[in-house]
VEXTISE-727937 format. One line per 8 residues: number of its first residue (from 1); for each residue z, x, y of N, C-alpha, C. Coordinates in steps of 0.02 Angstrom, whole numbers, plus 50000, padded with zeros to 5 digits. Example, Ala and Ser with C-alpha at 12.3 -4.5 7.8 and 13.67 -1.06 7.14 Angstrom:
BEGIN
1) 50390,50660,49716,50390,50615,49775,50390,50660,49835 ~ 50354,50642,49888,50357,50684,49947,50394,50645,50002;
This chain:
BEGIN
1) 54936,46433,57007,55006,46453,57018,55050,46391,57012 ~ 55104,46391,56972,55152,46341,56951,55214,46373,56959 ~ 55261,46314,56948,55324,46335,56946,55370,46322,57037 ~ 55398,46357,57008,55457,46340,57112,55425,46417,57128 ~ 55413,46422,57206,55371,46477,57223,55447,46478,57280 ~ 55437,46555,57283,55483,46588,57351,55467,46580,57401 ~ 55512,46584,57450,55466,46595,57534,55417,46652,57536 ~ 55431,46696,57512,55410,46773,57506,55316,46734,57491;
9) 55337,46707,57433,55241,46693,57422,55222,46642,57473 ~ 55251,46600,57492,55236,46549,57536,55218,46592,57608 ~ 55217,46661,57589,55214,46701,57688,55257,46741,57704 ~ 55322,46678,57709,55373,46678,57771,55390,46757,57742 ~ 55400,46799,57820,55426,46870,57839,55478,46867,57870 ~ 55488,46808,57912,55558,46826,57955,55605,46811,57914 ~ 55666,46864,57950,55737,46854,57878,55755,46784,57880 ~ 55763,46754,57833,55787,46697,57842,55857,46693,57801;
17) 55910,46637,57800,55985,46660,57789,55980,46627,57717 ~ 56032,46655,57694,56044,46627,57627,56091,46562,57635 ~ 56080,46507,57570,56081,46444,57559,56183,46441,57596 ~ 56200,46483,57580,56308,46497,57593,56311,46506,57662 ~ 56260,46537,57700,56273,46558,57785,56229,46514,57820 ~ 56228,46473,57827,56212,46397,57870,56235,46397,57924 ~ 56196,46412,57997,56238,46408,58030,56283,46362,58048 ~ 56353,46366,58083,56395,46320,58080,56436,46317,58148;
25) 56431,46253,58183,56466,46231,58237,56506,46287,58230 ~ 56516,46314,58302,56568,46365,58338,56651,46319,58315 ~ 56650,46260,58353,56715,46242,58357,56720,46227,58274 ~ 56798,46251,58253,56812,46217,58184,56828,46147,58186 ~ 56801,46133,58125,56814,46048,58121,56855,46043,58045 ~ 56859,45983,58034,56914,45968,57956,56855,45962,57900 ~ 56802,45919,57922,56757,45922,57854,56721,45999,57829 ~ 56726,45986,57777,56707,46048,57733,56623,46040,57765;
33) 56598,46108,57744,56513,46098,57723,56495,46106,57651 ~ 56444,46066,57636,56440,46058,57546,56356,46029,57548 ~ 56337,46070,57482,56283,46028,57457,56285,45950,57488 ~ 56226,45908,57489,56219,45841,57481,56258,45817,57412 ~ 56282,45756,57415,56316,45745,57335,56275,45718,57284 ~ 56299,45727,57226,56218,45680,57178,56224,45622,57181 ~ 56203,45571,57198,56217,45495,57193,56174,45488,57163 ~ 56173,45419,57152,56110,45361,57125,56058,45359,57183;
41) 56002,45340,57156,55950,45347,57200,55949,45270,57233 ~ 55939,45256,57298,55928,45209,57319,55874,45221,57381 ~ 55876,45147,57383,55812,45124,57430,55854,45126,57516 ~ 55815,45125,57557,55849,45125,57629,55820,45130,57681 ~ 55840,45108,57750,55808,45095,57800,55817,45136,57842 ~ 55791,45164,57887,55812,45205,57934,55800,45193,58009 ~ 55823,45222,58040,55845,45207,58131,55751,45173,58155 ~ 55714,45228,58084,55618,45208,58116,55611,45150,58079;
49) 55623,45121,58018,55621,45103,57986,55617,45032,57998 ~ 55657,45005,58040,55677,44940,58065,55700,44901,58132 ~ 55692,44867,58153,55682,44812,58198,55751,44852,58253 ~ 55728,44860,58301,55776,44872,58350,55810,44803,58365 ~ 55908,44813,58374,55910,44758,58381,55924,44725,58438 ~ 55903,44680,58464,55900,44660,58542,55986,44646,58560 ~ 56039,44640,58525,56096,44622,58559,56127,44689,58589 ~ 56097,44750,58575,56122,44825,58599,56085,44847,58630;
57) 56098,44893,58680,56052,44925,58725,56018,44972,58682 ~ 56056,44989,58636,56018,45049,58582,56049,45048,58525 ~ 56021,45086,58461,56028,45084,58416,55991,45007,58371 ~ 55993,45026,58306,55950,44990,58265,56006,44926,58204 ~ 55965,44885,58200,56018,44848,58145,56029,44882,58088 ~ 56089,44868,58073,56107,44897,58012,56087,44871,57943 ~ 56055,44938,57901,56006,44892,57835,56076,44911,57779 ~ 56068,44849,57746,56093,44823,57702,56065,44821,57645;
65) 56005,44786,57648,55967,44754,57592,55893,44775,57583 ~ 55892,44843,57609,55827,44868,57569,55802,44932,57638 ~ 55733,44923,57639,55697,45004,57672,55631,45006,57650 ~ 55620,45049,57671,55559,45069,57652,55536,45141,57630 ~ 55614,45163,57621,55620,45253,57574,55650,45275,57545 ~ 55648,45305,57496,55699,45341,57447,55711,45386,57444 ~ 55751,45429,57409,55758,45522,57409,55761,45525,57327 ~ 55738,45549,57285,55727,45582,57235,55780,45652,57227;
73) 55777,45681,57288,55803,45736,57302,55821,45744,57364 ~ 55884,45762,57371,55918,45778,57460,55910,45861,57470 ~ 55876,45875,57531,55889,45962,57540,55824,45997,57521 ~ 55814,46029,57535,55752,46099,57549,55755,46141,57536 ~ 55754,46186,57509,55747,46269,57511,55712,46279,57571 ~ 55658,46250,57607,55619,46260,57655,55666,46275,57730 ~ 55719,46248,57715,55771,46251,57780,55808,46307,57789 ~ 55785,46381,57753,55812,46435,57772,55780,46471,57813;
81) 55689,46445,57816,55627,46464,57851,55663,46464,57926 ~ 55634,46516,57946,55636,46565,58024,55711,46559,58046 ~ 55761,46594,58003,55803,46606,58027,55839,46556,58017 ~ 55826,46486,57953,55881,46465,57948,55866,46388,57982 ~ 55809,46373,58051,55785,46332,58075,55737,46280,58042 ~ 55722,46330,57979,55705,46249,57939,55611,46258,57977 ~ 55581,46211,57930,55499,46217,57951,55484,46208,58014 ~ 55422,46239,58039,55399,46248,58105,55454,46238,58147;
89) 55521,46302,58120,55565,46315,58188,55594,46254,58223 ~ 55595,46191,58188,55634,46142,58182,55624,46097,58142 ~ 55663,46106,58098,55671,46045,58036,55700,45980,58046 ~ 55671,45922,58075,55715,45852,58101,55758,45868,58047 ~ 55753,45846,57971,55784,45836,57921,55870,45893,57905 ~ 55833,45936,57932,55904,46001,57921,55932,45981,57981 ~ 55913,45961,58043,55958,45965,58086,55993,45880,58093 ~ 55977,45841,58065,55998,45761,58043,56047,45770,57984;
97) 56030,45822,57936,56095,45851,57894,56162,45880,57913 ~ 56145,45913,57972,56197,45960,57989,56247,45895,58024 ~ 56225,45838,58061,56285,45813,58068,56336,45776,58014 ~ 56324,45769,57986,56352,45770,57896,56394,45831,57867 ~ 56365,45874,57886,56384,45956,57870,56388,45935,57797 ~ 56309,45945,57781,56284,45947,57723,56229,46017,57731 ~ 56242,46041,57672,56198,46124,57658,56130,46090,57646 ~ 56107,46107,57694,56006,46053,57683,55986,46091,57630;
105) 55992,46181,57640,55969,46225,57596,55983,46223,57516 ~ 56018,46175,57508,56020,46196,57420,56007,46132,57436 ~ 55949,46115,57377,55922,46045,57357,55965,46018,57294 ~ 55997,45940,57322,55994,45913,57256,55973,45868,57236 ~ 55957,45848,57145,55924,45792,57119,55966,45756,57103 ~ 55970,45681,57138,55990,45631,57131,55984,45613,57058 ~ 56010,45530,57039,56010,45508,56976,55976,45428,56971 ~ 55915,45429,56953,55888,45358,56931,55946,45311,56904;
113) 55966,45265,56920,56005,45212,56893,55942,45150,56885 ~ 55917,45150,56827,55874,45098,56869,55897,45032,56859 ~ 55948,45005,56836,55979,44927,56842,55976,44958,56946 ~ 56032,44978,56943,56044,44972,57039,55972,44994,57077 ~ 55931,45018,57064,55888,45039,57093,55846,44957,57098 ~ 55815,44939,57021,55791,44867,57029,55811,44820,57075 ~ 55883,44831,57065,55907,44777,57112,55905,44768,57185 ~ 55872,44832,57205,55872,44851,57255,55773,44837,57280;
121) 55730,44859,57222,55669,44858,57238,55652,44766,57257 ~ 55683,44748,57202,55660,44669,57219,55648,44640,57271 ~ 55702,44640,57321,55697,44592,57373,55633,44651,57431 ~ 55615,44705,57433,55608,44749,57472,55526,44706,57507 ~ 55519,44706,57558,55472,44679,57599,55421,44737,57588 ~ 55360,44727,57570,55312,44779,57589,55311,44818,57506 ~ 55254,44811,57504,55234,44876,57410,55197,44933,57417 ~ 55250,44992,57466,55257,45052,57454,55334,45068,57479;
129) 55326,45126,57456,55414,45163,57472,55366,45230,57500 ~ 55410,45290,57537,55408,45340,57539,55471,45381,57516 ~ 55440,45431,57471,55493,45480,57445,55483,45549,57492 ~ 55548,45565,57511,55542,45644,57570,55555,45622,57627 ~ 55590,45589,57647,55627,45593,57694,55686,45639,57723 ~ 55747,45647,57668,55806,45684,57685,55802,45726,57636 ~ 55746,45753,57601,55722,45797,57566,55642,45809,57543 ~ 55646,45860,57514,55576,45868,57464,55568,45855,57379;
137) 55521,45796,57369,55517,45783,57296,55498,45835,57250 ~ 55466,45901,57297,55412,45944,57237,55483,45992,57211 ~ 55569,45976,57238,55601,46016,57197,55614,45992,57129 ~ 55601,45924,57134,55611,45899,57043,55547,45836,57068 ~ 55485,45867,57032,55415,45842,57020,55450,45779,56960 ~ 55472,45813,56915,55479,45751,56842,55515,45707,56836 ~ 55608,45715,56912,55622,45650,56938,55566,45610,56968 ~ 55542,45635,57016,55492,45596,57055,55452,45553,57040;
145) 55431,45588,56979,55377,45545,56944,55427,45491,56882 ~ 55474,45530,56877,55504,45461,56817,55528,45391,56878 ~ 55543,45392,56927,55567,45352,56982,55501,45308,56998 ~ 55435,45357,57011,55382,45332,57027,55352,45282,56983 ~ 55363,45287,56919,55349,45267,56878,55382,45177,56854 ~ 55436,45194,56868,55466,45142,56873,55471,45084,56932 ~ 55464,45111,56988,55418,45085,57047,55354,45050,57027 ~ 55314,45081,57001,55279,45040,56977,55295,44970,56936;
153) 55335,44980,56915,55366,44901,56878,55362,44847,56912 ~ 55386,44872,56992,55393,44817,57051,55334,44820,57088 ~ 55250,44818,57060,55203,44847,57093,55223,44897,57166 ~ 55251,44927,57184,55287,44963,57229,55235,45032,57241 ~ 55204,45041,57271,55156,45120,57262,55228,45179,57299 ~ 55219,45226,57275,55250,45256,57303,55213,45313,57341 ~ 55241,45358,57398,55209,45401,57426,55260,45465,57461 ~ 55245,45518,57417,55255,45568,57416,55237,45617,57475;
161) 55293,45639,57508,55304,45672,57580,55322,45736,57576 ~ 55279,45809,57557,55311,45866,57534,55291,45917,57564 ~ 55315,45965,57560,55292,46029,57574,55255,46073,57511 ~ 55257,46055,57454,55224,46063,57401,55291,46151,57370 ~ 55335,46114,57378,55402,46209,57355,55347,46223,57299 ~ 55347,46164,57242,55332,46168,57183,55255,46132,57193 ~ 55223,46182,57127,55144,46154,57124,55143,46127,57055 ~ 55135,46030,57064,55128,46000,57010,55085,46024,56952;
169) 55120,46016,56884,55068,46047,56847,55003,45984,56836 ~ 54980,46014,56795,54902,45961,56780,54922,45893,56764 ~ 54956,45895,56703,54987,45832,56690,55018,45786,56730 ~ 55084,45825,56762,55087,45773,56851,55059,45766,56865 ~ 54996,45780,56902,54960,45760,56945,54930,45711,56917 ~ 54902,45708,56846,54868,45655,56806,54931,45587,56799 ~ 54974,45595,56805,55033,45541,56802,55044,45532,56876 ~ 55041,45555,56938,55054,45519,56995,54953,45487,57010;
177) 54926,45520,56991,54852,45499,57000,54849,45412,56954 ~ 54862,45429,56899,54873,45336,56847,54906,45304,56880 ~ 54972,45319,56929,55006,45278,56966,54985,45277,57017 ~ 54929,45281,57052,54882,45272,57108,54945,45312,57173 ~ 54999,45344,57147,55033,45393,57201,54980,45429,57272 ~ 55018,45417,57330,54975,45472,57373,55032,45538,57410 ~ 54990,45580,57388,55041,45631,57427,54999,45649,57484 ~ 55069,45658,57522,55054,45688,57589,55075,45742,57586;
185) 55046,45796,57609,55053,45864,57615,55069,45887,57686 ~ 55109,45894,57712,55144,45930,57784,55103,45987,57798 ~ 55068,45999,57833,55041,46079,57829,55035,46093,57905 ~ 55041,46147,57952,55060,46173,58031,55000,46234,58024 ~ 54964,46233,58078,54945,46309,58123,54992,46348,58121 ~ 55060,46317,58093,55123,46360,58129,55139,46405,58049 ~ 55111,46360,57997,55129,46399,57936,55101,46457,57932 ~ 55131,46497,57901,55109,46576,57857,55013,46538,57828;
193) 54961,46575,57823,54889,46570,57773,54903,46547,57712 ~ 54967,46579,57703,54961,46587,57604,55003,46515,57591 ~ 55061,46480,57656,55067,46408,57636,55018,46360,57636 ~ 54963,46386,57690,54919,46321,57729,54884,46318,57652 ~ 54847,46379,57620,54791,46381,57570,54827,46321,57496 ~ 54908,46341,57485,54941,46343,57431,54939,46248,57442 ~ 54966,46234,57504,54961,46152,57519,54893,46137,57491 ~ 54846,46129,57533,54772,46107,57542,54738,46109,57492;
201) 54745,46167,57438,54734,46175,57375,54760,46126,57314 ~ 54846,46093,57323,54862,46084,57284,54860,45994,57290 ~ 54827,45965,57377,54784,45926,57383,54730,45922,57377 ~ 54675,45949,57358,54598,45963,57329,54611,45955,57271 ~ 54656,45993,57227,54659,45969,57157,54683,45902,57142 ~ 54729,45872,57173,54763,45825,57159,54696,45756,57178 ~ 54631,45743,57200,54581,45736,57247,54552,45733,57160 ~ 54535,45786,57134,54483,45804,57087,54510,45755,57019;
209) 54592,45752,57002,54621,45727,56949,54602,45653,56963 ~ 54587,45645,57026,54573,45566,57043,54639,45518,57084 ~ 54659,45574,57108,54714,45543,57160,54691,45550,57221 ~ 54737,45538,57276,54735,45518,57329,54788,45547,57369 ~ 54765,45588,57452,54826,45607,57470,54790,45621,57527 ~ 54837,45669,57552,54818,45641,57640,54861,45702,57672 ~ 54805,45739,57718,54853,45810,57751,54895,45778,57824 ~ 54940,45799,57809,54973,45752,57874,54995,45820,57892;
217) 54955,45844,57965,54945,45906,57987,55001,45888,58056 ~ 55057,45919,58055,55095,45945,58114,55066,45973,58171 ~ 55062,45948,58227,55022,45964,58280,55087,45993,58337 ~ 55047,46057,58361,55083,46053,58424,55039,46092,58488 ~ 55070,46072,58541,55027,46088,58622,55032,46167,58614 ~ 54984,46209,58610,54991,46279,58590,54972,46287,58688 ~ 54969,46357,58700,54943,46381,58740,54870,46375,58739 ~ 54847,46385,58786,54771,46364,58804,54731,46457,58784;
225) 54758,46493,58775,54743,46546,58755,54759,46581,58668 ~ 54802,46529,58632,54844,46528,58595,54781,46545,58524 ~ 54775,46578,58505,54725,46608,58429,54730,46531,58387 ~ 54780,46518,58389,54808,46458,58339,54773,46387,58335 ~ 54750,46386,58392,54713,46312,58402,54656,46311,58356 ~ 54612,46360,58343,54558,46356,58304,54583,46345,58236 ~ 54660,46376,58204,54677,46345,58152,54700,46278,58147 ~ 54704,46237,58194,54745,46153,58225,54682,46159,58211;
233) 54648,46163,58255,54585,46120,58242,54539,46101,58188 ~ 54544,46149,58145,54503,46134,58083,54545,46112,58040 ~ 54603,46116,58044,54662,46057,57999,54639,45987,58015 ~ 54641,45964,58097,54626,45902,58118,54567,45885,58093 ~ 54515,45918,58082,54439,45901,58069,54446,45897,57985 ~ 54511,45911,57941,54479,45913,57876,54491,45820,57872 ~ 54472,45798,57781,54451,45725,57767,54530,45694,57760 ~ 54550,45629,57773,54605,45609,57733,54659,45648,57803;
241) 54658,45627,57868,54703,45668,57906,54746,45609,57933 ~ 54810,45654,57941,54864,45597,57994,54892,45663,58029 ~ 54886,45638,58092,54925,45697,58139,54995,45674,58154 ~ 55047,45727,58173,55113,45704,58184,55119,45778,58218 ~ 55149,45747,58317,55174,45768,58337,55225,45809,58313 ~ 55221,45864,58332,55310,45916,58306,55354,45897,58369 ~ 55410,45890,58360,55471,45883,58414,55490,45932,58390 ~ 55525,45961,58459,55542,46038,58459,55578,46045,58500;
249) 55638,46115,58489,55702,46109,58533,55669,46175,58577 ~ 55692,46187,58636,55703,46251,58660,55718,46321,58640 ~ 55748,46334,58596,55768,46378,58538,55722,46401,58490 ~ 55657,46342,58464,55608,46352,58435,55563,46427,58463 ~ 55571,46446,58383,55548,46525,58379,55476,46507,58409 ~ 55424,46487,58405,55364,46479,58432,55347,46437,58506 ~ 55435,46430,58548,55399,46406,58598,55376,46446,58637 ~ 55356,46490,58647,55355,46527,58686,55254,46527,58697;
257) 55231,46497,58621,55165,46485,58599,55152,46429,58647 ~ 55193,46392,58652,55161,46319,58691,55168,46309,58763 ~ 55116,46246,58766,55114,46234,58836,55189,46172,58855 ~ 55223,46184,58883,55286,46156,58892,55250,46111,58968 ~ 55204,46112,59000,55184,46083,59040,55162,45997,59029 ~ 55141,46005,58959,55098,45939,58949,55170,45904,58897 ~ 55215,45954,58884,55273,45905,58850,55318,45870,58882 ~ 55349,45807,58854,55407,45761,58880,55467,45759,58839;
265) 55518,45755,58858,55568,45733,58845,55568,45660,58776 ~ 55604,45665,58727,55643,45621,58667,55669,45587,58724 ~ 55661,45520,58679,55702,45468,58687,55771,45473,58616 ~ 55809,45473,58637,55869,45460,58597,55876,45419,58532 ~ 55878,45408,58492,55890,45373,58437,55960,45345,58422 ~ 56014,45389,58467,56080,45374,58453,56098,45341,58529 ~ 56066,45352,58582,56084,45343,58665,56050,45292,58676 ~ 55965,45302,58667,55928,45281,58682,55900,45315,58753;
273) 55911,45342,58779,55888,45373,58845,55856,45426,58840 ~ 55824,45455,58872,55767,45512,58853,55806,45564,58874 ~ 55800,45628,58829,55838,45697,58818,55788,45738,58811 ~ 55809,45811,58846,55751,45854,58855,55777,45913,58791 ~ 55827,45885,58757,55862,45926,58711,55789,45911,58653 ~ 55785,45885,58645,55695,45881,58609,55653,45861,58639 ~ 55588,45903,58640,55530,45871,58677,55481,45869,58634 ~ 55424,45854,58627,55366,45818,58603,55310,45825,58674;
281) 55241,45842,58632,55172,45821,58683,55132,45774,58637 ~ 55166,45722,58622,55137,45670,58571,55098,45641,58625 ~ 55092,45613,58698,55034,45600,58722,54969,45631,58731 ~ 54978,45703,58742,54925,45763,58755,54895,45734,58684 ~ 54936,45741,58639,54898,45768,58573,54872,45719,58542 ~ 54893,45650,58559,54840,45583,58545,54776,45595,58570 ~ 54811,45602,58621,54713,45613,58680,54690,45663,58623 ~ 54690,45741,58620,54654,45784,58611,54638,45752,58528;
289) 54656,45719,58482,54650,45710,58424,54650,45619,58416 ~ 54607,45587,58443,54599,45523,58470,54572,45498,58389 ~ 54513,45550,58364,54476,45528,58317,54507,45518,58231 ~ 54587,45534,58257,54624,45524,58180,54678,45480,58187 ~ 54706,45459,58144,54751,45432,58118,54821,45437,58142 ~ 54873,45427,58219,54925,45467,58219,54992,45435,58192 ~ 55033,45485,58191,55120,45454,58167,55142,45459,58209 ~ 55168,45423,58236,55168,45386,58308,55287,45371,58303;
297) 55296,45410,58244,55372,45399,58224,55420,45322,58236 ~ 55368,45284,58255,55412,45200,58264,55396,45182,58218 ~ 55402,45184,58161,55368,45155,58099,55370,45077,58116 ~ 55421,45037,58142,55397,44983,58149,55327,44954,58197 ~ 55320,44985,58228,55268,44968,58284,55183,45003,58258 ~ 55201,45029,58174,55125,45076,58172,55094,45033,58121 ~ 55034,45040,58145,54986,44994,58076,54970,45033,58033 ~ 54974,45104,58023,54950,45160,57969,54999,45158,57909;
305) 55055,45127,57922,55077,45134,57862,55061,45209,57808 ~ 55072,45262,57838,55087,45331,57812,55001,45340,57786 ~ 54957,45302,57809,54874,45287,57770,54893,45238,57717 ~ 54931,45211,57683,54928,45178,57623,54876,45120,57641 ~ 54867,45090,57682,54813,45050,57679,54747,45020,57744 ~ 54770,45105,57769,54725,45108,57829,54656,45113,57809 ~ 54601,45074,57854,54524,45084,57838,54492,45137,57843 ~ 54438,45150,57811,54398,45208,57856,54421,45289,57793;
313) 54478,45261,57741,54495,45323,57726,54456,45335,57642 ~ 54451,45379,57630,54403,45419,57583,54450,45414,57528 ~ 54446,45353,57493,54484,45328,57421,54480,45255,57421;
C-alpha cells in the first residue's frame, strides 16, 4: 500500500473535524488562523534542544546559529485524529501550533534553499539533524529525501520522525537506506491495529532494503486492568526500541484508561514551574521499561541521541 492513506484506513472511527474547523480560542483575538507559511527550510534549536540559560530562572538561550532540527514540512493531517486533538489525544506539536494560530491540519512543504540552508549546516555542532518536529516528513517523502540528500554533503545523517501518513515507495526507501537515514516510527497501544501493523511494517521493510530505524513506541500508565498493556508490552519487547513517555492533558479522550495515580505534573517550558495542566508517568514507565532506551525530552542531558549512536542497537 502506497500513496497518502486516510484516517479511515489508518482505523481512526471517531469523527474527527475538518482541516477549516480547528478549534479556536473562545475569546476573539486580531491574528488570523492560517496554514503554516512556506518558507525556506532551516536548521533550529529548540527550548530541548539547548543549554538552559543560567542568567534566567527559566527559559532557554536564544539559538541563532544552528540546532539540531529541521522541518521539511510544517503540519499533519494526523491532527484532526480524535476530535481534532491530534495523536494519542494530544498532539504536543498541534497544540505548540495553536499558539501561533497556525492550522497544524493542513500540512505544508517548505522550500530547500540550499545556499541558506548550507550556510546554516556548516557551523552546526553534532552530524545528525532530526526532521519531524513541527511536522511530518512522510507528507512530502521526495522533499525529505532531496534535503536529506543534501545533508549528506555536510556528512550530516539525518533522522526521520513520522507517523508514516505516506508509505515510502521502494525506491525511497533504497535512497534514505544509501544515505544511511534512520526512521523513527511513532507507534501507541493507543493507535487503531491497522496504524500499529501499517507503521511496523513499513519499518520491517525499510530493515530489509538495508536501512535502519527504530520504533519509538509512545508509552502510557494504562490501568492495571487495562486490555492495552499486553499491546505496550509487546511494542516495548520488539528490536530497535526507544520509549517516550506521552504527556497528556485532562481532556485526553483515553484518560479515563490510565492510572493518574503514578502520574506527575510538567514542568513548564515557558514558567519553569511544574503544571498539572500536563502530566506525564515518565518515572513509573522508566522503572516498568528499564530494559530500553528512554526519551527522556531534555535532549540536552540524553546520551541516546534519538539511537543515532547508541550501543547495543541492531545495525
Amino acid at each position: 500500500m502506497e500513496g497518502h492513506l486516510t484516517l479511515e484506513q489508518f482505523g481512526y472511527t471517531i469523527p474527527t473535524l475538518d482541516s477549516a474547523s480547528v478549534s479556536i480560542d473562545s475569546n476573539p483575538v486580531d491574528r488570523l488562523w492560517e496554514p503554516y507559511k512556506i518558507l525556506p527550510i532551516q536548521v533550529t534549536g529548540t527550548i530541548k534542544s539547548v543549554q538552559i540559560d543560567p542568567s534566567r530562572a527559566w527559559g532557554r538561550r536564544e539559538v541563532r546559529k544552528g540546532g539540531n532540527h529541521l522541518d521539511t514540512v510544517k503540519g499533519c493531517r494526523g491532527g484532526s485524529a480524535f476530535g481534532g486533538r491530534g495523536c494519542f489525544g494530544d498532539c504536543y506539536a498541534k497544540e505548540a501550533s495553536r499558539r501561533f494560530h497556525r492550522l497544524f491540519d493542513i500540512p505544508r512543504s517548505m522550500i530547500l534553499n540550499e545556499k541558506r540552508l548550507g550556510r546554516q549546516l556548516e557551523p552546526l555542532i553534532g552530524n545528525c539533524v532530526r526532521n519531524g518536529v513541527k511536522g511530518d516528513p512522510s507528507e512530502d517523502w521526495e522533499l525529505g529525501i532531496k534535503t536529506m540528500e543534501f545533508c549528506d554533503q555536510y556528512d550530516i545523517t539525518t533522522i526521520f520522525l513520522t507517523r508514516v501518513g505516506e508509505i515510502p515507495s521502494e525506491q525511497q526507501f533504497t535512497q534514505m537506506a544509501m544515505s544511511e537515514a534512520i526512521i523513527h516510527g511513532s507507534v501507541s497501544a493507543l493507535d487503531p491495529t491497522e496504524h500499529i501493523d501499517i507503521i511496523l511494517d513499513a519499518l520491517e521493510r525499510y530493515e530489509e532494503l538495508g536501512g535502519r530505524s527504530v520504533r519509538r513506541v509512545i508509552t502510557v500508565p494504562l490501568r492495571e486492568d487495562s486490555p492495552l498493556w499486553d499491546t505496550q508490552d509487546e511494542l516495548m519487547d520488539l528490536s530497535n526500541v526507544l520509549h517516550q513517555p506521552l504527556r497528556f492533558r485532562g481532556a485526553n479522550p483515553f484518560a479515563d484508561q490510565f492510572d493518574l495515580s503514578v502520574c506527575e505534573g510538567v514542568k513548564s517550558n515557558t514558567t519553569g514551574k511544574v503544571t498539572n495542566r500536563w502530566r506525564s508517568a515518565k518515572k513509573f514507565l522508566t522503572r516498568r521499561y528499564s530494559h530500553t532506551a528512554g526519551c527522556i525530552t531534555n535532549c540536552w542531558d540524553c546520551g541516546h541521541h534519538c539511537m543515532f549512536k547508541l550501543g547495543g542497537v541492531n545495525w
